[in-house]
Each structure stands twice: as C-alpha cells, then as structure tokens.
N, C-alpha and C positions, 0 to 999 in steps of 0.2 A: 626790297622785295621784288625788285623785278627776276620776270625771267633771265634766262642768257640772252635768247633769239631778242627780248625785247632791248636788253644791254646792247646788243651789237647796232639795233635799228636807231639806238640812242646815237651811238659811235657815227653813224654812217649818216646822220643827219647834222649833224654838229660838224663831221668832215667837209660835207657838200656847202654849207655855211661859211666855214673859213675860205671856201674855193671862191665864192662870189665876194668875200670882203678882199683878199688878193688880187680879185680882178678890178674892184671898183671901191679903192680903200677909203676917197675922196667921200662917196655922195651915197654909200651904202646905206646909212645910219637914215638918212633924210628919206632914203624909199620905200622904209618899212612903213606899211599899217598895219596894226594891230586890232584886232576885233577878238570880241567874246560878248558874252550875255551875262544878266545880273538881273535877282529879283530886288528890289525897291521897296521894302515896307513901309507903311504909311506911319508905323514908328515901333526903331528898335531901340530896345531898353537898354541903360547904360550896364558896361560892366564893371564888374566890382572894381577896378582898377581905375575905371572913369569916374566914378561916383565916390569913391576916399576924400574922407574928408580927416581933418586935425581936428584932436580933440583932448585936452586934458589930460594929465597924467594921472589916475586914479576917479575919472570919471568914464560913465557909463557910456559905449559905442552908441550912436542913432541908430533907433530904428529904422530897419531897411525891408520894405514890403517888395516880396517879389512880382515882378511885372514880365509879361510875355508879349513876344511878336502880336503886332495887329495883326489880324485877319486880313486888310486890306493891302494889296500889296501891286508892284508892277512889273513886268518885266521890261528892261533896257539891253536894246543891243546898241554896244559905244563900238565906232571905227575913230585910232588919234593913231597919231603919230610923235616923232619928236620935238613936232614946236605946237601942237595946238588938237582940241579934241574939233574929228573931222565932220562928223555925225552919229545922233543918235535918235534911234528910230523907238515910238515903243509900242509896243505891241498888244492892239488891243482886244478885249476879252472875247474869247469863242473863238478867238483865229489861233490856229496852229503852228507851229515853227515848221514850214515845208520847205522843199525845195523851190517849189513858185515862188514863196514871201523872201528867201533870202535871195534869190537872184533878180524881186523887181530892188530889192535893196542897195543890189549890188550895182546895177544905173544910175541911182542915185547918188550913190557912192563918187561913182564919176563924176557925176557934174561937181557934187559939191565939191571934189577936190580942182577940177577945173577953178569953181568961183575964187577960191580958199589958195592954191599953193600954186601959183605958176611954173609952170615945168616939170611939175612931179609927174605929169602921164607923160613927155617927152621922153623922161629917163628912163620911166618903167617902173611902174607899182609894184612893191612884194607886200606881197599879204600873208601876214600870219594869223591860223584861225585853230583849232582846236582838231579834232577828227571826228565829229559828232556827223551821224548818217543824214545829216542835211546839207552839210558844208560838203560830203564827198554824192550828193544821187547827182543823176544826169543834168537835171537843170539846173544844179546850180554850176556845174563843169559847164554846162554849156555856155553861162553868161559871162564864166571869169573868163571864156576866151573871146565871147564878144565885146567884152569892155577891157581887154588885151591886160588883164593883172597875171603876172606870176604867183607861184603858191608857194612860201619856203615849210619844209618840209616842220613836221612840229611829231616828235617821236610818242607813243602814247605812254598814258599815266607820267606826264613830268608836269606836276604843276609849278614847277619851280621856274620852268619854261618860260609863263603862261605872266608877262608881267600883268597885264587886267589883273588879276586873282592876287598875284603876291604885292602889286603895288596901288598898282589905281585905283580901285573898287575897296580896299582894304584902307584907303586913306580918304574917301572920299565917306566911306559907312560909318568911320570912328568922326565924323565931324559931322557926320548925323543924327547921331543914335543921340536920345535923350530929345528930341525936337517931335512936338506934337503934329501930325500932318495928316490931315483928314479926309483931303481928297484926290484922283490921281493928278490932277490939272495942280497941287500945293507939293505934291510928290515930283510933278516936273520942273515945276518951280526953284525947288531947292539944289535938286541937281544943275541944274543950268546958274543958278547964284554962285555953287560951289567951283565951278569951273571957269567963272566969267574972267574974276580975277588971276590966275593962276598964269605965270608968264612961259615963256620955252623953257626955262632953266629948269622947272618941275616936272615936267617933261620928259627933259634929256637926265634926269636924277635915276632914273628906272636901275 
C-alpha cells in the first residue's frame, strides 16, 4: 500500500544502509541502538492460541470467559542493541513524550552505554528510531548531536523495519500475557525478570 514517492524513500534508505555496512562490514552490527516505545499492561489476556488446551475426543471444550486489557498500564521506552538491553526509561503519568523528555533521555543514553559497552561511543553510535514528531523537533536534533549519535535513516510505515515491534516487544508481551500484575513498580518488575536472563545470542536472533 505504499505510495511510489514512499517506495523510493524505502529504496534510498536501504541503499544508504548498505553504504555504511560496506564501509564498516566488521563493527557495524555492534553500533546499532534501537529504540521505540511500548505500552505495558498491568495484564494482557492470553490468546486463544496461548490458552489451548487438550481435551478428549467427544468431550465438551472448557469454558473460556472473555477477558480484557487492564486498565492499568505503562509506557516503556527500551534503547538495546545486539548483545544486551541498554536502557529503559518509563514514563511517568502526566508527563508527555516531548522533545525535552527524549533528549534528557538521550544523556542518559550516553552514559549508560559508557557504564555498559566499552567503545561503542569511540566507534560511533547509529541510532535507529521511528519518525514520530518528537524524535525529529529541534531538541531532540539538537541533543543527538550533543551526545555525537548518528541517525540511520528508517523510511515511514515499514514496521517490518522496526525490529522492537516485529521482535522484542512481541516476544517479551507473549511471555507476559496471562500473568496478574497490579501495580506499575510489578509491571517493571517483570519486564526487567524477563530480560535479566536473555544472553547476546537473543539478541543478535533479530
């Protein structure tokens, strides 16, 4: 369903990508960080596919009561890379997703990768992030180039692009869903359990 003009910006992003893995075939993979956002509910119901159960051949299915999204819910913004989640920040109630809030983020971002990956700011950070009018207002341009991150270009409407969405958050939600969690401090809780374990190899799986 894309346009043309959007087809080509696909093309012309995907070209400029191969130009920088030609230039730096070794260490490319290691300098990507990936960010996105994700809401968090404090419990999402299993789906039918999760919740199948075996049951007798000429005997009656279980009843299955339908259940809906909590009410309560979080927002998570995750920055990982290829061997480990770098940070995650979340965002609490009343505050807005601005350009301010993503670029004190993006400081942060720093250092933690400073504590975390030796040499990744040496090489030069590419940051992959979505096109959402906060990632592109002035303050947040103005912080990526105070904390010296490159931007790789990410074409709109490709969520196929967009590994958060088609992998990390989609395997992290199905290993949630069905789990009662009441409040936002058991909602960070379980995200952080879920990631504790998880080695590079899950990682570099994207």
């Amino acid at each position: 369903m894309l346009t043309p003009p959007e087809k080509q910006q696909r093309l012309e992003c995907s070209r400029a990508f191969l130009d920088i893995c030609n230039e730096d075939k070794d260490s490319v993979l290691s300098r990507i960080v990936t960010e996105d956002e994700t809401w968090v509910h404090h419990y999402e119901p299993e789906l039918k596919q999760d919740s199948m159960q075996w049951h007798k051949k000429g005997t009656a299915l279980p009843k299955k009561f339908k259940v809906s999204q909590s009410a309560g819910k979080l927002m998570a913004t995750v920055f990982w890379d290829s061997r480990e989640i770098l940070l995650i920040d979340y965002k609490d109630k009343g505050v807005s997703i601005t350009g301010e809030y993503y670029a004190s983020i993006l400081e942060r971002l720093k250092e933690a990768i400073k504590q975390k990956t030796r040499g990744k700011l040496t090489k030069g950070v590419l940051l992959l992030h979505d096109n959402a009018p906060v990632h592109k207002s002035r303050v947040a341009l103005a912080a990526l180039l105070k904390v010296g991150f490159d931007i790789l270009n990410h074409p709109p409407y490709s969520p196929d692009l967009a590994p958060s969405d088609y992998y990390l958050f989609l395997k992290m939600k199905k290993e949630l869903r069905g789990k009662k969690i009441t409040t936002d401090d058991e909602v960070k809780e379980a995200v952080s359990a879920y990631f504790e374990d998880k080695t590079k190899h899950f990682f570099m799986r994207v």
